[in-house]
BALUMFI-756228 format. One record per residue: x, y, z of N, C-alpha, C in turn; residue in one letter. Coordinates in Angstrom, 1 decimal. Each point is the difference from the previous one (the first is absolute). Example, Ala and Ser with C-alpha at 12.3 -4.5 7.8 and 13.67 -1.06 7.14 Angstrom:
2
[node [13.2,-5.7,7.8],[-0.9,1.2,0.0],[0.9,1.2,0.0],'A'];
[node [-0.4,1.1,-0.7],[0.9,1.1,0.0],[-0.8,1.1,0.8],'S'];
***
This chain:
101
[node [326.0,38.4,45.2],[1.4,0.4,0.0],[0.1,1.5,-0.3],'X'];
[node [1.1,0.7,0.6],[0.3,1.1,0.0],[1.4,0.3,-0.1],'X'];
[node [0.3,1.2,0.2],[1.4,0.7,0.1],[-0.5,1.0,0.8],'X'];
[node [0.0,0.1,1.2],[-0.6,1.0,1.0],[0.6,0.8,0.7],'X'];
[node [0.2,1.4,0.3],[1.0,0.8,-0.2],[-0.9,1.1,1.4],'X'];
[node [0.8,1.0,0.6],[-0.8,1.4,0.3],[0.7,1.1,0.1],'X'];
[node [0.1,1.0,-0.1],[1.0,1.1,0.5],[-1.4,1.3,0.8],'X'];
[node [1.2,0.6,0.6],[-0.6,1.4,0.7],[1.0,1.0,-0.3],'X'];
[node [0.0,1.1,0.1],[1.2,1.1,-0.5],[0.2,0.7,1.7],'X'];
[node [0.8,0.4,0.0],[0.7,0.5,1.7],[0.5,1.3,-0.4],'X'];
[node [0.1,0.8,0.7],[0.3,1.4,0.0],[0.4,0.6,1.8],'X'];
[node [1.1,-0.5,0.5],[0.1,0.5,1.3],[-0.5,-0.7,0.8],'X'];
[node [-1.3,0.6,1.1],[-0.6,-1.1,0.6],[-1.7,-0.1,-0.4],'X'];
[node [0.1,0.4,-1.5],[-1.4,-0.1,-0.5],[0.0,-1.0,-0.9],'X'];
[node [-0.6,-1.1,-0.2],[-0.6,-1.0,-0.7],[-0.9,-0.3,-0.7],'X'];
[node [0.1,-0.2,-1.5],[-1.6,-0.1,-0.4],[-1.0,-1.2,0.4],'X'];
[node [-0.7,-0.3,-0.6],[-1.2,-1.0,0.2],[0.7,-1.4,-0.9],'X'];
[node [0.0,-1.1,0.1],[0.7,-1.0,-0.4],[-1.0,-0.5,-1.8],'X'];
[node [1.2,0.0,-0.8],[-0.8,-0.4,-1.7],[0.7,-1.4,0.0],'X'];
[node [-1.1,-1.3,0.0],[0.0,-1.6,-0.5],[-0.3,-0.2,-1.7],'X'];
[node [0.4,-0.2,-0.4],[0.4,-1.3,-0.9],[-0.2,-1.0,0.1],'X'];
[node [-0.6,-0.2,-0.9],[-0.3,-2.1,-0.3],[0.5,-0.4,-1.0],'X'];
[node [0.9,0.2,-1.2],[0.7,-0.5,-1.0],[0.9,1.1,-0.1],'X'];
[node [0.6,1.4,0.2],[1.4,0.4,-0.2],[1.0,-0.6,0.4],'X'];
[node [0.3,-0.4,0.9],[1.1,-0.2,1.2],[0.9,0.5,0.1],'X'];
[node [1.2,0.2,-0.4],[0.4,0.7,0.6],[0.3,1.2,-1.4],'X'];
[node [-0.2,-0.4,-1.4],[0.0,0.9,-0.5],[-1.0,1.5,0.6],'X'];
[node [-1.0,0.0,1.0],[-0.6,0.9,0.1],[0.9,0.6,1.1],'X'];
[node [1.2,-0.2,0.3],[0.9,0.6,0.7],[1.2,0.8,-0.6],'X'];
[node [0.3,-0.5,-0.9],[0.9,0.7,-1.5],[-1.1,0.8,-0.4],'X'];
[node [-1.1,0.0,-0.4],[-0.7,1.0,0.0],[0.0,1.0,0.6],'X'];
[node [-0.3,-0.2,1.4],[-0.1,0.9,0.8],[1.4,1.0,0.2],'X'];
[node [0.6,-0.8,-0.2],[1.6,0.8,-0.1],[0.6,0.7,-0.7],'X'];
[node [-0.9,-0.2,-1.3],[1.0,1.1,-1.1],[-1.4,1.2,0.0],'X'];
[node [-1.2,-0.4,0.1],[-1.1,0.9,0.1],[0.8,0.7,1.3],'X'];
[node [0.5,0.3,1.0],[0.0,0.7,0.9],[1.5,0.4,-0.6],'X'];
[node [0.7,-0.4,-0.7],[1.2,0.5,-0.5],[-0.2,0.9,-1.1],'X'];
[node [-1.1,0.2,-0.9],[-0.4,0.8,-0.8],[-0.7,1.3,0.4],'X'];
[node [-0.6,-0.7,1.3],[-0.6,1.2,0.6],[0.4,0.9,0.6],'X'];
[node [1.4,-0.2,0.8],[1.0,0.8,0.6],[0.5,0.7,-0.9],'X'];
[node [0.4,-0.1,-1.0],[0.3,0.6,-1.1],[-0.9,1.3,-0.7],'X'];
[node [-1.1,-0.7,0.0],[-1.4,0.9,-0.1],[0.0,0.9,0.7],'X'];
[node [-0.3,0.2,1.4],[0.0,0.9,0.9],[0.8,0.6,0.4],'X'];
[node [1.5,-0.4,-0.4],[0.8,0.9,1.0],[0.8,0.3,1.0],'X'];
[node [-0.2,1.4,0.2],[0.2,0.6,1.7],[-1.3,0.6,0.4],'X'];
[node [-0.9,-0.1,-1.1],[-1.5,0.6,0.3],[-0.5,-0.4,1.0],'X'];
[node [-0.5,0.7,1.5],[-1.4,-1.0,1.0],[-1.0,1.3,0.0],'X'];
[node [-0.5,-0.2,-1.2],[-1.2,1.1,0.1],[-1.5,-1.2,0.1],'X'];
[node [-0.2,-0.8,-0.8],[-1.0,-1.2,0.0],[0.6,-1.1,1.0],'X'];
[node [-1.1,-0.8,0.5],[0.2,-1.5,1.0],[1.4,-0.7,-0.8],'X'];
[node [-0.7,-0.4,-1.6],[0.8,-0.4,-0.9],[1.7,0.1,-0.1],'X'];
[node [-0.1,1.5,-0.1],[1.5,0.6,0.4],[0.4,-0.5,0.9],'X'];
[node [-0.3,0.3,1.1],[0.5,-0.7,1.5],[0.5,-1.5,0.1],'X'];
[node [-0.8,-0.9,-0.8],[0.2,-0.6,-0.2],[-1.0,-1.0,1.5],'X'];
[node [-1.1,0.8,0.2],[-0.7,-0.7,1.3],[-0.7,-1.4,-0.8],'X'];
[node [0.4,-1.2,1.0],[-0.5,-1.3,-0.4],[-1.1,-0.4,-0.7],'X'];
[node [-0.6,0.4,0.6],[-1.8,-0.1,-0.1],[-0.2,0.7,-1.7],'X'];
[node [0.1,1.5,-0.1],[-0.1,0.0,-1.4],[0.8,-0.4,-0.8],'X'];
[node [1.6,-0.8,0.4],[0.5,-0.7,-1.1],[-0.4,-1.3,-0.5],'X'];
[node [-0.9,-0.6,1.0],[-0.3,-1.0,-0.4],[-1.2,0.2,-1.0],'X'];
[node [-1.1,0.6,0.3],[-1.5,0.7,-0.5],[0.8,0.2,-2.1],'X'];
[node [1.1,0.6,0.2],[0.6,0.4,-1.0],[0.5,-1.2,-0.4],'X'];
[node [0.5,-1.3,0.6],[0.8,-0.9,-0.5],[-1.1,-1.1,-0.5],'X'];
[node [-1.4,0.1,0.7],[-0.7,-0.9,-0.4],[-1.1,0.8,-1.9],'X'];
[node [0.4,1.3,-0.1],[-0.7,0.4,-1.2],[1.3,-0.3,-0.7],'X'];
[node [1.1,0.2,0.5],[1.4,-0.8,-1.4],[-0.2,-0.9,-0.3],'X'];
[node [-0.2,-1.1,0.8],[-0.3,-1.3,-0.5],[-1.3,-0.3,-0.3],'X'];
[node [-0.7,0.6,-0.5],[-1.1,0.1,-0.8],[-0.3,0.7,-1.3],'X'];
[node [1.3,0.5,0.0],[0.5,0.5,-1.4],[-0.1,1.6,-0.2],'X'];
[node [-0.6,0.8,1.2],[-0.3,1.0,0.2],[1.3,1.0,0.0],'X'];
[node [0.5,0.9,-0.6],[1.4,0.8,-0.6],[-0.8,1.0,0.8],'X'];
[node [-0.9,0.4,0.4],[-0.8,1.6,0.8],[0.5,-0.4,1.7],'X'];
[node [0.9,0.8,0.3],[0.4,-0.5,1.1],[-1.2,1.2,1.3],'X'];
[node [0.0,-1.3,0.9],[-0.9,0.7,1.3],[0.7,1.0,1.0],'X'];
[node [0.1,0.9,-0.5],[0.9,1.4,0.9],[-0.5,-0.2,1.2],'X'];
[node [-0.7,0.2,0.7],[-0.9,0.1,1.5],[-1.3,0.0,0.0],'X'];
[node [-0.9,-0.5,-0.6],[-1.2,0.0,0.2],[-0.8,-1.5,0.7],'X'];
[node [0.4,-1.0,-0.4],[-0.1,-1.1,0.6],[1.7,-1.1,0.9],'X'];
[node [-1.2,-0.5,1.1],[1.3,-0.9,0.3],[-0.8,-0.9,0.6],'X'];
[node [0.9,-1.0,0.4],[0.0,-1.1,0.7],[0.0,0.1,1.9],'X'];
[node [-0.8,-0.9,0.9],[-0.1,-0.2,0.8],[-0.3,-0.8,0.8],'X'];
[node [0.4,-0.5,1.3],[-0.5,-1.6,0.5],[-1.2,0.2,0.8],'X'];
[node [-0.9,0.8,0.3],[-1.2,0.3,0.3],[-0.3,1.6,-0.1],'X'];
[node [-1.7,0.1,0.5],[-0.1,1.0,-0.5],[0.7,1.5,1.2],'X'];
[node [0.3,-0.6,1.1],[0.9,0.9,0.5],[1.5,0.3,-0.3],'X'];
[node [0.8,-0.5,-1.3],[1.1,-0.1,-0.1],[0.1,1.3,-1.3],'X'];
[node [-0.7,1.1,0.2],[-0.3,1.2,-1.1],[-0.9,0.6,0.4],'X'];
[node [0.2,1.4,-0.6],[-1.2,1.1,0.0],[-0.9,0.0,-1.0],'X'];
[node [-1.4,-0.3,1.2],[-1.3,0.2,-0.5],[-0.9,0.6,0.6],'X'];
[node [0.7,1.2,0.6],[-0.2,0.6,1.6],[-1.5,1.5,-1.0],'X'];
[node [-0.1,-0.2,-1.2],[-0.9,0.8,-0.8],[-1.0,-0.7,0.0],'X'];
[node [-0.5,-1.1,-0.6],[-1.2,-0.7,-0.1],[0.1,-1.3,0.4],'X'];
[node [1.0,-0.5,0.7],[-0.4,-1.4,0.9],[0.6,-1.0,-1.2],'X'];
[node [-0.7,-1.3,0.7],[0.4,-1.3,-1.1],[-1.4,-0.2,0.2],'X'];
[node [0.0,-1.4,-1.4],[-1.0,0.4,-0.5],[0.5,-1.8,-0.9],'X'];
[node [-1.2,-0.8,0.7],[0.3,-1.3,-0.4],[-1.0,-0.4,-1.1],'X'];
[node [0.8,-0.5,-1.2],[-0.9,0.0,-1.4],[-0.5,-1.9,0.2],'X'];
[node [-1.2,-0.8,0.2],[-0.5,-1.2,0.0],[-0.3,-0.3,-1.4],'X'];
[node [0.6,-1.0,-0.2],[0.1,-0.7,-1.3],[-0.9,-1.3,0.2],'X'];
[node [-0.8,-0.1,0.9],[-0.9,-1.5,-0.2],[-1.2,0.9,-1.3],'X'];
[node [-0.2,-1.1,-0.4],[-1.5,0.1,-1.0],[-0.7,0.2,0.8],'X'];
***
């Protein structure tokens, strides 16, 4: 049994990478809503960082360290993506980490 839930954050016609739940339901939607309500607040008129902008991909990167209790918010250094062409890695490539034993 669950309470199974997902959201993505939208910005225009940019979309982030989709966040599942298996026991929030839709509380992890009221979540997500006052966290993006606090954050606007936060930021402003500022679009100097991704963050500011309010681009999907690192609001979610940033929404997934809130809900891990993390208060150090992710300005632009990491984000979210639906493969490895959906971001710049145009410096050292991708780079697949294998977890078998």
């Amino acid at each position: 049994m669950g309470d199974r839930a997902s959201i993505s954050f939208r910005n225009g016609d940019q979309e982030s990478v989709t966040l599942f739940s298996h026991w929030d339901g839709k509380h992890l939607w009221s979540t997500a809503k006052e966290y993006i309500k606090d954050l606007k607040k936060e930021v402003g008129d500022s679009s100097t960082l991704p963050l500011d902008r309010l681009e999907p991909q690192t609001v979610m990167a940033d929404f997934v360290a809130y809900l891990r209790g993390d208060k150090n918010r992710i300005r632009s250094n990491y984000y979210l993506g639906v493969s490895p062409d959906d971001g710049d890695n145009s410096d050292n490539g991708h780079c697949v980490i294998e977890l078998k034993k």
